[in-house]
C-alpha positions as CSV (number, residue, x, y, z in Angstrom):
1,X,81.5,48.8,105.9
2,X,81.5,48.7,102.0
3,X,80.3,51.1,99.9
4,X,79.3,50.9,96.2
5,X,81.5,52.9,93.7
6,X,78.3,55.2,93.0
7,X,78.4,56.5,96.2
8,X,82.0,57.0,96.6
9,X,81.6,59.3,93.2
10,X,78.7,60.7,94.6
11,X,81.0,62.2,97.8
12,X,84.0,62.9,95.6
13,X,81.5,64.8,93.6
14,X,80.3,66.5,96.9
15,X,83.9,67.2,98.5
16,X,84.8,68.5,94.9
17,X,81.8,70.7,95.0
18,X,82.4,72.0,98.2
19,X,86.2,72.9,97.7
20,X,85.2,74.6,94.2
21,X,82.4,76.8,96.6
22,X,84.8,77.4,99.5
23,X,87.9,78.1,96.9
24,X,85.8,80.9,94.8
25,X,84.4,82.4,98.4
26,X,88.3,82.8,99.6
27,X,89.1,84.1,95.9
28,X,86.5,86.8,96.2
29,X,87.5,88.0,100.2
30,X,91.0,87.9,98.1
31,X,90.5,90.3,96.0
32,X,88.2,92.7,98.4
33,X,91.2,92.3,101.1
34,X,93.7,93.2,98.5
35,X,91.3,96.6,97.6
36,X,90.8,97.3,101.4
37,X,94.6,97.2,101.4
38,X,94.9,100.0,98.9
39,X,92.6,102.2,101.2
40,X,94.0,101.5,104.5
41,X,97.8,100.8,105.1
42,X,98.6,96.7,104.5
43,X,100.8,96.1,107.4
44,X,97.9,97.2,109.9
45,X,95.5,94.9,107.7
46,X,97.6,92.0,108.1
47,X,98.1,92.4,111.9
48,X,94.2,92.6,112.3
49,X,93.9,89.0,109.9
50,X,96.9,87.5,111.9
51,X,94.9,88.5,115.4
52,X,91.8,87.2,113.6
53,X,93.6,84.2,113.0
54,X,95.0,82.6,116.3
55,X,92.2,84.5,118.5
56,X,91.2,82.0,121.4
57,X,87.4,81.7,120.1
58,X,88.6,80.9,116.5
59,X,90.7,78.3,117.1
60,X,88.7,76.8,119.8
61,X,85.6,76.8,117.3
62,X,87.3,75.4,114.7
63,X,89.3,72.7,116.6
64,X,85.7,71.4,117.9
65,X,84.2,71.7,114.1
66,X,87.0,69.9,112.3
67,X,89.6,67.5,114.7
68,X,86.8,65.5,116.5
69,X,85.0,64.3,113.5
70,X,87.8,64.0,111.4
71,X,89.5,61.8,114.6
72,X,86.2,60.0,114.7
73,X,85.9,58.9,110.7
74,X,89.3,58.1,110.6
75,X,88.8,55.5,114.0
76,X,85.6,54.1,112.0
77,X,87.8,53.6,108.8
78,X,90.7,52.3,110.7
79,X,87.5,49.9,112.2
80,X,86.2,49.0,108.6
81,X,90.0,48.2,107.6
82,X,89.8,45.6,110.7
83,X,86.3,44.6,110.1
84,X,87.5,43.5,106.2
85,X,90.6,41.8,107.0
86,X,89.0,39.8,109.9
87,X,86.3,39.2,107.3
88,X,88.7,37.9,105.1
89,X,90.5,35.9,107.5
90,X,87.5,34.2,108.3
91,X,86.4,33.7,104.7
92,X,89.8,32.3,103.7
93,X,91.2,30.3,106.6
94,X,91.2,26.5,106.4
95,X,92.5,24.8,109.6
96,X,94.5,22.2,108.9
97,X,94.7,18.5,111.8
98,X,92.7,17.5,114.1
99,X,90.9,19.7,116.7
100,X,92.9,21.3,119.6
């Protein structure tokens, strides 16, 4: 599997993009969350995030959005990796003697 060097920029620019979005989104709930703590007391705010955090239907939703296709690209670039260097074998090797 290659891929030209405009397209790899093109996704670096895309990943970029999409942390920069998903970095100024948390930065904003940041700052609300930090007011909301000044109205309510902070200790119960953070007990509510933490229960937010590790409930069953969270987790579970973002195991299934996140660990199977990240397990599956990295199996198709471990299989690109192997695809190259038995390209390379092939395009380099130069039996030497006779025929087995």
């Amino acid at each position: 599997m290659e891929i030209s060097f405009e397209k790899y920029k093109h996704l670096i620019r895309n990943i970029m993009a999409g942390f920069k979005e998903l970095e100024t989104e948390l930065a904003a709930h940041q700052c609300v969350l930090q007011g909301i703590k000044l109205l309510l007391d902070p200790q119960y705010v953070e007990q509510s995030l933490e229960i937010a955090r590790t409930s069953p239907r969270l987790v579970t939703e973002m195991n299934q959005k996140y660990d199977k296709p990240l397990e599956t690209l990295l199996e198709n670039l471990d299989q690109a990796h192997l695809d190259r260097a038995f390209l390379e074998l092939m395009r380099t090797w130069r039996p030497q003697g006779p025929p087995n």
